[in-house]
N, C-alpha and C positions, 0 to 999 in steps of 0.2 A: 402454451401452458408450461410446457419444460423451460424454455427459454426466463420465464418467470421466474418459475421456482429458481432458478440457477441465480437471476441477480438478487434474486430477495435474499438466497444465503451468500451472496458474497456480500451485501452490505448488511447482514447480519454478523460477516467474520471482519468489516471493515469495519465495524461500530466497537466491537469488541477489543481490537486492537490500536484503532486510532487514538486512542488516550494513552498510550505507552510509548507510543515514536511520534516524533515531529522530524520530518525529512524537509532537506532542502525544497525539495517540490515536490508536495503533500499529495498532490495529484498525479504523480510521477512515477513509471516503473521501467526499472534498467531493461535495455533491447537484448543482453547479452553480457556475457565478462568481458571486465573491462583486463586493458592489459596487466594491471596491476594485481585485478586477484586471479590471473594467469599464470603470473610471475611468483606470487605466493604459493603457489597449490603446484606448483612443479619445484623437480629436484634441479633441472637444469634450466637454465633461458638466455638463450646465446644468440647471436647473429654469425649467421656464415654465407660465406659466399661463394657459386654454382663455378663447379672448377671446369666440368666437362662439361660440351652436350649433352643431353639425355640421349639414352639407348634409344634404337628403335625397337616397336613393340613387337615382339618373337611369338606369333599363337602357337608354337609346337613346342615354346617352354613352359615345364611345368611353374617354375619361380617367375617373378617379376623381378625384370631386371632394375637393379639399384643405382642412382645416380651418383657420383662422387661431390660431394662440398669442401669446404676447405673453411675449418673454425674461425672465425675474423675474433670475436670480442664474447667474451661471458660473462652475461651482464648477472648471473648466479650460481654459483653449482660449481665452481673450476674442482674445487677436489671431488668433486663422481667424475672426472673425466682421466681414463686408462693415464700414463706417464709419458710423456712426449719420447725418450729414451732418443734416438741414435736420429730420427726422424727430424727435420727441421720445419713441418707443418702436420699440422694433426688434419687426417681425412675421415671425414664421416658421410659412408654410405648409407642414403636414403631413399624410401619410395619418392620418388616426381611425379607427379603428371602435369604437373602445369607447364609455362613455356618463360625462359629469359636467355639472355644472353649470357657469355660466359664473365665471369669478374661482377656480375649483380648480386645484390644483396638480399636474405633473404633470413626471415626469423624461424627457429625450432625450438620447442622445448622437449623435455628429456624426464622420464617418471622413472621410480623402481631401482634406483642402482645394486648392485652392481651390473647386472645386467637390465641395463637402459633400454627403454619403450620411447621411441622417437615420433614426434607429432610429424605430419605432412609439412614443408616448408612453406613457408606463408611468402612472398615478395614484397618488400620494405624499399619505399622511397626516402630518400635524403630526408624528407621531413619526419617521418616517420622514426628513421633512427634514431634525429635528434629529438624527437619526445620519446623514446625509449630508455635513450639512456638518461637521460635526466629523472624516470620515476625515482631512481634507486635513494636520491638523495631529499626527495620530500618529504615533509614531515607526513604522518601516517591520519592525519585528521587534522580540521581549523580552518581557519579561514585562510592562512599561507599556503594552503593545496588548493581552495578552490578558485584564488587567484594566478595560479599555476595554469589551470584548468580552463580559468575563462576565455582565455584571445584565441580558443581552438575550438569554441561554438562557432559550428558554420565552416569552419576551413574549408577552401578548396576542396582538400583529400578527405572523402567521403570517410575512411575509417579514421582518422582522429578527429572531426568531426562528431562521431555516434558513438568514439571512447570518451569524449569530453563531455557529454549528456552524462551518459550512465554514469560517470564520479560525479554529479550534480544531483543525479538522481537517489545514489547512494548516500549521500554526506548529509550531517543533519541540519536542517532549517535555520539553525544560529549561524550557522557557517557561512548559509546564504546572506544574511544580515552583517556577519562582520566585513563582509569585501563591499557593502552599497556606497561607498565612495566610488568604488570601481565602475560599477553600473552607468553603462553610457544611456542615457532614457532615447536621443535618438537610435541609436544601434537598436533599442530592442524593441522600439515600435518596427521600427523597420521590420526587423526580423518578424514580428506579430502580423503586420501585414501584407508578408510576402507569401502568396497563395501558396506557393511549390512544398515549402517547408512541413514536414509532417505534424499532425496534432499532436503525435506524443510531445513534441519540441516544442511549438507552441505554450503548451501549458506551462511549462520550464520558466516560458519568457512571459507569461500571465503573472506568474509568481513574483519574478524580478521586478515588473514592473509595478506590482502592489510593495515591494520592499524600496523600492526608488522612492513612491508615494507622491507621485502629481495628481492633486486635485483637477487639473486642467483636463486629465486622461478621462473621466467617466464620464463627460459630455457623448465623446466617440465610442464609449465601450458600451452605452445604452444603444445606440444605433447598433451596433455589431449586434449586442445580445438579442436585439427586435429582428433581425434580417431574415429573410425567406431564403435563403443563399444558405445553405445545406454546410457548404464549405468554408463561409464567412463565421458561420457559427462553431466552428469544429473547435474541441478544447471548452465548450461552453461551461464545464463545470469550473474551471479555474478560472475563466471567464469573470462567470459571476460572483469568485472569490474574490477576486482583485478587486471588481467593482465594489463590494462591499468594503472593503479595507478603504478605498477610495473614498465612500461616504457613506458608512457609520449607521446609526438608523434611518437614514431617510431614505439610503438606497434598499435598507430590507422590506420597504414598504414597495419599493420597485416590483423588488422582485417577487414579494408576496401577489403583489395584483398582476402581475405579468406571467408569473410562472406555478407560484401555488396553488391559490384560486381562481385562476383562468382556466375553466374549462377545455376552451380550444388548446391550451397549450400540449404539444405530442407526448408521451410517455418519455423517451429520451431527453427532451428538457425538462421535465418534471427530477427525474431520476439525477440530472445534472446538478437543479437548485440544493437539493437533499444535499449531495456531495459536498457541495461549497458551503451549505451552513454547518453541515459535521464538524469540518474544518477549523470553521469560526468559532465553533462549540470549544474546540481546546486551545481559543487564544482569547487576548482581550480586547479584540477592537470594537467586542459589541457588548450589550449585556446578557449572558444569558437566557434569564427569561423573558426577552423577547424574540432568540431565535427559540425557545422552546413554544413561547405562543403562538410564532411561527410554525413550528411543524405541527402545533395541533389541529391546526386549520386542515390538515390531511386528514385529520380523522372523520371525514365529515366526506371525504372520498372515499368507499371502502375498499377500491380495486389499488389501491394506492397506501392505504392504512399501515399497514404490515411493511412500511420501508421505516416508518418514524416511531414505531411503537417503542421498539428496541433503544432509542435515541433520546426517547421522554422517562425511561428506565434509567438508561444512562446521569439524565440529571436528576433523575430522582424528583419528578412532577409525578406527585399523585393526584393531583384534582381530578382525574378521567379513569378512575377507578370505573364506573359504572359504566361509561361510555366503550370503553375497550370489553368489558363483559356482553353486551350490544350486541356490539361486532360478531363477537364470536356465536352467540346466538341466532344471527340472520346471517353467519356465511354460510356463502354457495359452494358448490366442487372447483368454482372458477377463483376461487380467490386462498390466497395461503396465509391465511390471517392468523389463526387460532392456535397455532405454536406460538407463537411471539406475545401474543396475548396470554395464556398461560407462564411464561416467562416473566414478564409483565408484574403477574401477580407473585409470583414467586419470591420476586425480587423485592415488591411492596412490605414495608415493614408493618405497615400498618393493621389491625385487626377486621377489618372490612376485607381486606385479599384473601387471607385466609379462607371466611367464610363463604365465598365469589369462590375461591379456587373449589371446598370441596362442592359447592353447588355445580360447576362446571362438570368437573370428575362424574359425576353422575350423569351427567347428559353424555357425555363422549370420554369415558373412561380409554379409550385406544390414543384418542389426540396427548391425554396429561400423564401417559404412560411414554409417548412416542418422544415427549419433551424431556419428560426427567432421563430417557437414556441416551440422549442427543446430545441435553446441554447439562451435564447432570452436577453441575457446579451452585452450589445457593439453597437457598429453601425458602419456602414463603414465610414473610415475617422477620428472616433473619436477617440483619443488617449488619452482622459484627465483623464481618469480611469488609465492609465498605466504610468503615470509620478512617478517619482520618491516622498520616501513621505515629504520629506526635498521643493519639489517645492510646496507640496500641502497643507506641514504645518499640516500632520494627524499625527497620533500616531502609532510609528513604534512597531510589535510585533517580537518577537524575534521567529524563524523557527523552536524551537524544542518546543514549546509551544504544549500542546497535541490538542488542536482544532484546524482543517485545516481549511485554508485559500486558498482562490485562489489569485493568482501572476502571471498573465499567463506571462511575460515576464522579460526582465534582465536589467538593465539599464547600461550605458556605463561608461566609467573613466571620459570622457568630457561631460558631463551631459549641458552642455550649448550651443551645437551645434543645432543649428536645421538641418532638412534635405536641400541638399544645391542642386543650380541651377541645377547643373549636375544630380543628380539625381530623382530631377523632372520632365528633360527634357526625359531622357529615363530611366524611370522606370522598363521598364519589360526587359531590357538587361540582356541577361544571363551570367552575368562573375561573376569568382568564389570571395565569399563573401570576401572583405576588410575590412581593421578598418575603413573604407568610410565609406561603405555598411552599418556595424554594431552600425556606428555613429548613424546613424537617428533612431536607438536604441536603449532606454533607457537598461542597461545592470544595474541588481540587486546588489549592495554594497555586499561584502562579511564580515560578522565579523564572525572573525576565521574561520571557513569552513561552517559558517552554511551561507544560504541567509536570508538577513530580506525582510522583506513581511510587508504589508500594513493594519491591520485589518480591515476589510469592515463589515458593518453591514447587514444582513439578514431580507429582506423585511418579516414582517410574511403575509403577503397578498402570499409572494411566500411560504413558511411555509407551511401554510392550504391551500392555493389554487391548487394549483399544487396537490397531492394526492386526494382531493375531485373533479378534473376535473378528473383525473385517474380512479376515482371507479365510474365517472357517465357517462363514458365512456365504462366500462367495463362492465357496467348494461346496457345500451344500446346495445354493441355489442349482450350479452348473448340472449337479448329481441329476437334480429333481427336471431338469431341463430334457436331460439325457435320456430320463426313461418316463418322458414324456409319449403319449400314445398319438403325437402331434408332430412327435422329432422326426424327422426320415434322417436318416442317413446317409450321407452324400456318394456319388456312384464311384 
């Protein structure tokens, strides 16, 4: 049940945010810092090389003894470093514990000056060096860094290797697009179906290979997707993004009969399809509302309902006004439906939510109380945060901007419809979603594939407040913990 709850609010914080950033690989998240934002967030970043053997270790000293290095090259920071004076090499004493020979190379960074906080030495191969020193000169974003970046996926040397992921991971999604000349398509099947290689990476090269765009490829990628092979399947969410990029709506017919309404299908590839039509939700290879008629087919599963609810908000599909009220009426203690449903209505502009919301409030006043201090952003009925930013006259930020934004929804082609008779009159009809339906939805401008999004300002009252009602919460709970007549106290 915990395990539940946990992914239901992470693709309730992935729903929320995915309309604000489009990354290189949508599916993708960095293993680590990469050297670059190492090199950024230190005062120093230098290469030096191990002048002495290391000490042997003394248990009867109180200090640890420091190794001598000798500075080779400062690839940042040369003025926080003391003045060379009368000295003909600068020596920087460090903690070691690892092992090389004397004259090896090895990288430090360096925090705080004047008085310098020196990282452990790291051991740098020839390859290494020279992709070190070459960051200082790359442009800082575009597709000229991730062509930089790309002939070092897979390297022999495991760590530029897993630093050339994470700046793919980082960079945004157009970036991935501008180098697809570069994209060798055999290189990255290979790589796709090289068992050893980890899924985070995979997914990487799922992406690549939907930006390459060989129809030829989803012959083979329906077999992968089908496989009982645990590890063939691995990455299945970008998977079956690719797949889709690859063919359009015929393949979301695939994947609805194979993954949505397939009963037998496991929870983990259910949770996968989700992902990959999110995805698709903020580009254009498909129409929307057929991935939106797609995920309402979830609602029709209720242990499952509460991934897509959030999602059918997102595009602003009311037609299941009645049906998500349903829900929440016949959930069980097993299911975490009834937040998202209350949210749901929230969000609905329409005068049916409203009245659903306060009938709700009555039945489980704790649940529409537990929503508005959660997610305490919106109101039922109000849509004036979700207009388009051309009606509201704000300042449009472009989607691959690295600070996210929330955008919870899409705006339409005819952006000057309002919601019309008919669909006031029976709102919670359940017929499969139209360009009607999706009309009273404002549907997001696409420039080139990315969405634009609205820059909204950040209450700092929500900033500080929020974390300081968390910790005095948390000191409260522990209080009541402590003089619990249940607590023992430890001997």
């Amino acid at each position: 049940m915990m395990l539940r709850v946990l992914l239901s609010a992470g693709i309730l914080l992935g729903a929320a945010f995915s309309a604000g950033s489009a990354w290189a690989c949508p599916f993708c998240a960095a293993q680590s810092q990469t050297f670059a934002q190492e090199m950024a967030s230190s005062d120093i970043f230098a290469l030096v090389k191990l002048r002495e053997a290391p000490p042997k270790y003394d248990p009867d000293s109180a200090d640890l003894a420091k190794t001598p290095f000798l500075i080779d090259q400062v690839l940042k920071g040369a003025e926080h470093l003391p003045p060379l004076g009368d000295q003909k090499e600068r020596v920087l004493p460090l903690l070691f514990f690892g092992e090389g020979q004397i004259g090896d190379t090895f990288l430090v960074t360096g925090v705080d000056p004047p008085k310098l906080l020196w990282s452990t030495p790291m051991k740098v191969t020839p390859a290494i060096e020279k992709y070190l020193l070459a960051l200082d000169s790359l442009p800082t974003e575009g597709p000229a860094r991730m062509a930089h970046f790309y002939p070092y996926l897979e390297h022999p040397d495991e760590v530029l290797a897993r630093d050339a992921y994470d700046e793919f991971a980082l960079a945004p999604y157009s970036d991935l697009i501008g180098i697809r000349e570069q994209l060798n398509h055999e290189q990255v099947v290979g790589w796709i179906k090289t068992p050893e290689i980890p899924s985070h990476r995979r997914r990487l090269y799922f992406v690549m290979l939907s930006v390459i765009n060989q129809k030829s490829d989803a012959a083979w990628l329906e077999k992968m997707m089908l496989s009982k092979d645990r590890k063939e399947k691995s990455a299945l969410d970008a998977m079956i993004g690719c797949y889709l990029t690859l063919t359009g709506e015929k393949g979301l017919d695939f994947v609805v009969e194979h993954f949505i309404t397939n009963k037998e299908a496991s929870y983990g590839d259910l949770f996968a399809s989700i992902l990959a039509l999110r995805f698709h939700a903020t580009e254009d290879y498909l129409p929307r509302e057929k991935i939106a008629g797609a995920l309402r087919r979830l609602l029709e599963r209720p242990q499952a309902a509460d991934l897509v609810i959030p999602d059918l908000a997102r595009m602003e599909d009311w037609s299941v006004v009645d049906r998500v009220v349903e829900l929440f009426k016949t959930a069980d203690e097993n299911t975490w439906i009834k937040v998202p449903v209350i949210n749901y209505l929230r969000a609905c502009p329409l005068p049916v939510a409203a009245a659903r919301l306060k009938e709700l409030e009555k039945l489980d006043p704790d649940t529409v109380k537990r929503a508005n201090q959660f997610f305490p952003f919106g109101s039922p009925g109000d849509s004036s945060s979700w207009q388009r930013p051309e009606e509201k006259g704000e300042v449009v930020a472009e989607a691959n901007d690295t600070a996210p934004r929330i955008s919870p929804q899409f705006t339409s082609k005819s952006n000057s419809k309002e919601p019309t008779a008919e669909a006031e009159a029976s709102p919670g009809e359940q017929t499969p979603a139209s360009e009607t339906d999706l009309d009273i939805a404002h549907r997001a401008p696409i420039s080139g594939r990315l969405p634009t999004v609205v820059a909204q300002q950040t209450s700092l009252t929500w900033v500080l407040g929020i974390p300081a009602a968390v910790g005095v919460g948390l000191f409260v709970l522990m209080g009541l913990i402590l003089r619990s007549p249940h607590y023992s106290k430890p001997l």
